[in-house]
N, C-alpha and C positions, 0 to 999 in steps of 0.2 A: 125619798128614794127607796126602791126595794132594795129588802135585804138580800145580799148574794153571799153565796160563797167563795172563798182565795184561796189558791193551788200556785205555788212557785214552784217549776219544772227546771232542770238543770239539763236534759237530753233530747232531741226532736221524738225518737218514741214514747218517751211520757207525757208531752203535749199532746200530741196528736191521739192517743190512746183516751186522753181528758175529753178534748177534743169530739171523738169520737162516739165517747158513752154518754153525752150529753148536749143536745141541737141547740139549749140555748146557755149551753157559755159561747164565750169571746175572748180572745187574746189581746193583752195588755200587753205593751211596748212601751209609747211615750204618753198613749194618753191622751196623747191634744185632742183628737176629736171624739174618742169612745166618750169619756170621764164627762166633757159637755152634754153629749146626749142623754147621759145617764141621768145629769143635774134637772133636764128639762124631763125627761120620763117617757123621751121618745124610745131611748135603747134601753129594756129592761132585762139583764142577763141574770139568767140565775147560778153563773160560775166564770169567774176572771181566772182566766190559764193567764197567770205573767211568766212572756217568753225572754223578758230583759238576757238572763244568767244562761239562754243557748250558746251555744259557738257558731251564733250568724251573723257577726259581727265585722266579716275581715272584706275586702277588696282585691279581687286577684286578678293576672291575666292567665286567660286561658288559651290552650295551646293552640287556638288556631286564630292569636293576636286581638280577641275579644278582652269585656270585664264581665270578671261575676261577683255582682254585687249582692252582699248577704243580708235579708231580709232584717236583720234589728241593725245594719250602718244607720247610726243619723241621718239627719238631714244635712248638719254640719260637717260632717267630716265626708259627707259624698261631693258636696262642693268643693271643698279642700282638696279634695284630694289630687295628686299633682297630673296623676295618667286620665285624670276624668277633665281636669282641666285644657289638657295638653291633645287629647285625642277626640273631646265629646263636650267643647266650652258650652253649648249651647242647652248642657247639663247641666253643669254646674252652674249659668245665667239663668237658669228656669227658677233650680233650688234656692237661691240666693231672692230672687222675685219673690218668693211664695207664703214667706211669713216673717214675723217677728226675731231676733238672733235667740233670743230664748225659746221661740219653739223652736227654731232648727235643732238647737244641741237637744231636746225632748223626742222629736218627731223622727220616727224609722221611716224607712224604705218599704218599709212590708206595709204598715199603717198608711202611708202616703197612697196607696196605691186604691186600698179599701177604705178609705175616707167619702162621706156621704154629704149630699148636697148641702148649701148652706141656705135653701129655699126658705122663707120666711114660714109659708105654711107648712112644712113640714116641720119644721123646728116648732112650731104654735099646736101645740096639744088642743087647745079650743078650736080648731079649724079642719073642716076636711081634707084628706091628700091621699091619694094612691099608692102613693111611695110607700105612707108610713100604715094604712089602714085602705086596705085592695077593695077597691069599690066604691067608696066613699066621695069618688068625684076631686078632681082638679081646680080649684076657685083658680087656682094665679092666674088662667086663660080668659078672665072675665075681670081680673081683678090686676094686683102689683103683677106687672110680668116684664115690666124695663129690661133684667135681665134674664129672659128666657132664651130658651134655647129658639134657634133659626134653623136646624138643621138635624135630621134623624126623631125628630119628636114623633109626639101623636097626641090623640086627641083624649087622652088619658094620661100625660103628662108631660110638661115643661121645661122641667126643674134643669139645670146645669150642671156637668162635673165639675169642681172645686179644683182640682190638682192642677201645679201647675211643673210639676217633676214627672206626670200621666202624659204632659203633650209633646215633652221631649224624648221621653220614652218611646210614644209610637210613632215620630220622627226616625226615631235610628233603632226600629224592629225588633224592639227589648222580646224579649224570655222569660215569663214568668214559672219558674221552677215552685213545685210544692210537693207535699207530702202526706199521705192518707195511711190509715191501717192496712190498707191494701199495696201500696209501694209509693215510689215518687211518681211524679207525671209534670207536664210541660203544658204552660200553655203560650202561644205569639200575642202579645199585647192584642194584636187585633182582634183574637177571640175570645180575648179575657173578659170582657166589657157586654153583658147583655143587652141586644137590640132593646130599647122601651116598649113598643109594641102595645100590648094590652096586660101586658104586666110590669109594672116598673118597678114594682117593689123586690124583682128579682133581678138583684145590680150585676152579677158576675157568674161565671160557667163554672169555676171551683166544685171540685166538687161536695157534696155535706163533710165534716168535719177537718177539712181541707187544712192546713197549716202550708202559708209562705215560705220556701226558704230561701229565694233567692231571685235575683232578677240578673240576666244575662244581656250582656249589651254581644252583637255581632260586629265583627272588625268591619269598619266605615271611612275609610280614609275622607272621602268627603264632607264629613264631619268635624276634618279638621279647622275647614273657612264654614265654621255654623254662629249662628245666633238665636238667641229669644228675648223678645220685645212683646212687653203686659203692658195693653193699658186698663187703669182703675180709675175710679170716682175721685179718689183721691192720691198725692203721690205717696204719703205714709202705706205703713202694713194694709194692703184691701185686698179681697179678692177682684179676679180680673173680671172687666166684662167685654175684652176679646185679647188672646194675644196669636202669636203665631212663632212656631218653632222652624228654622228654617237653614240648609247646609245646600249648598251650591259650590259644583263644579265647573268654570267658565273655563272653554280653551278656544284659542283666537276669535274671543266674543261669539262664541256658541256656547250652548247649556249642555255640555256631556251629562252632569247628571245633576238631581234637585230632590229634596226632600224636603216637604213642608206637612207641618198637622199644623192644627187649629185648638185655639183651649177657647172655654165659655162659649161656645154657641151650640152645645151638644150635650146629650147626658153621658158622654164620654167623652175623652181625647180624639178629633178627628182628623185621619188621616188624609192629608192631601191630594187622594192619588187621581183626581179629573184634571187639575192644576198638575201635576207630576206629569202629565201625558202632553198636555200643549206644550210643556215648556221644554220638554227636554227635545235637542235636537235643531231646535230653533236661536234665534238670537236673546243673548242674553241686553235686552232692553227693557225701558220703565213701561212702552205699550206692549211687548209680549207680558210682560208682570202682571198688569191690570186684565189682561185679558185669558192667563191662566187665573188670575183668582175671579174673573166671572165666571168662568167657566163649571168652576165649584161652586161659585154662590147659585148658579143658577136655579135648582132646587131647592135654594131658601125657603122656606114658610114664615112671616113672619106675622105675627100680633100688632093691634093699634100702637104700641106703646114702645117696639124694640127694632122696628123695621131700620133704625138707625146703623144697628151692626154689619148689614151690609155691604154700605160704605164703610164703616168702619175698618172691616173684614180688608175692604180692598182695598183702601189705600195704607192700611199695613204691611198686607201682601206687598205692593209697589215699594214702600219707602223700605222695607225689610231687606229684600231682595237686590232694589238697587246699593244699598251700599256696599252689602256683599259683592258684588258685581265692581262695585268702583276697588273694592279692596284686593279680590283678586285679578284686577288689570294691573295692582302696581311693583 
């Protein structure tokens, strides 16, 4: 491992000023994913800003009946928590999916967000990747790519987003709130996430020395009848390889309103808005389901080895949706 330097910050303008005088530190929270890369030699920083001892810690509502969730909550206590439960279940279903109970009580909000593929070659220092070395060519497209992306790629990279707290988020139009030497700024989940393109090693729009402070949920009442459903290889801790984040509005068996993303078929959380547009307005049924989530598959690209997702894709969509649908008939 290279040697780095350690900065413990107690104020967001001491971070960020770290931050700031130096491109390659990184901010330490819980760890789960920086501390791994570091082990393999893919992430080599030459300064850990640990943001643990900020005041980003807390969970509030804000005044126009939203949450602003503070970049170092847990994993665990964003789950727990009773308004996140009570207003945004398909929140705290996502977090609860998404790892082990000991990383949740480790793993922040802020870190959750900026957590990097869990791609084979990318992680394999012996092996070419774009992600991790711009140029060097994509094997998994010729090679392991079971779980690659179907959607938004290119032919410069494959790899999948990881998060499974990212797909619920741009389900219900999170806010990602930060902070620079130049002041705070905003960014809407959906422009947080860099298209892949022909650079993928460029994961997010932040800007350089950029510090998280915070992630803003907008008031959803339809979020109150939401769910998420991961499936994985196996039913222990895995990551997914497809789930779907999904909150539905049924009034007299029509679809008032619907909001669906997609996790693991993208190098970001995708949001559902082809499927958002057939379904709303129409009947809430198992063939309008199937036929809002083809609608979004339709642009699929898939590889010899993953064209399974889908199907996958869409009879998740279907079985997601319909129980929703059976729940708010009762």
């Amino acid at each position: 491992m290279k040697e780095f330097g350690y900065e413990r910050v107690f104020d967001v303008p001491a971070a960020v000023a770290l931050l700031d005088a130096d491109p390659d530190a990184r901010c330490l929270g819980g760890g789960t994913n920086l501390v791994d890369l570091m082990k393999t030699g893919v992430e080599r920083p030459a300064r850990l800003v640990d943001i643990r001892e900020l005041p980003l810690g807390e969970i509030e509502s804000t005044p126009d009946s939203g949450l602003r969730i503070g970049a170092t909550v847990t994993n665990s206590d964003l789950a727990a928590h009773p308004e996140v439960r009570r207003r945004y279940p398909m929140l705290a279903q996502a977090v609860l999916a998404g790892a082990s109970g000991q990383l949740r009580n480790m793993a922040t909000v802020g870190g959750n967000l900026l957590q990097r593929t869990r791609c084979g070659y990318f992680t394999d220092l012996a092996k070419p990747c774009n992600k991790r070395t711009p140029g060097s060519g994509c094997p998994a497209i010729e090679g392991e790519h079971h779980n690659a992306a179907i959607l938004g790629a290119s032919a410069h990279c494959v790899a999948v987003h990881p998060s499974d707290m990212g797909v619920a988020l741009a389900a219900l139009d999170a806010v990602v709130a930060y902070e620079t030497v130049d002041g705070p700024g905003e960014l809407a989940l959906a422009e947080f996430y860099a298209p892949v393109g022909e650079t993928p090693h460029v994961e997010t729009t932040l800007p350089p020395g950029a510090l998280i402070t915070a992630v803003t949920l907008p008031p959803a009442p339809v979020a109150g009848l939401s769910r998420y459903r991961k499936v994985r290889e196996r039913a222990s801790y895995a990551f997914a390889i497809g789930s779907v984040a999904a909150a539905l509005d049924v009034r007299d068996g029509t679809v008032h309103e619907v909001r669906l993303a997609f996790g693991a078929v993208a190098s970001r959380p995708w949001r559902a808005h082809a499927a958002e547009r057939v379904l709303t307005g129409g009947p809430a049924t198992a063939e309008a389901f199937a036929a809002a989530a083809d609608a979004e598959l339709a642009t699929a690209e898939t590889l010899p080895h993953n064209g399974y997702k889908v199907t996958l894709m869409r009879n998740l969509v279907v079985a997601v949706l319909s129980e929703l649908a059976e729940e708010a008939a009762r």
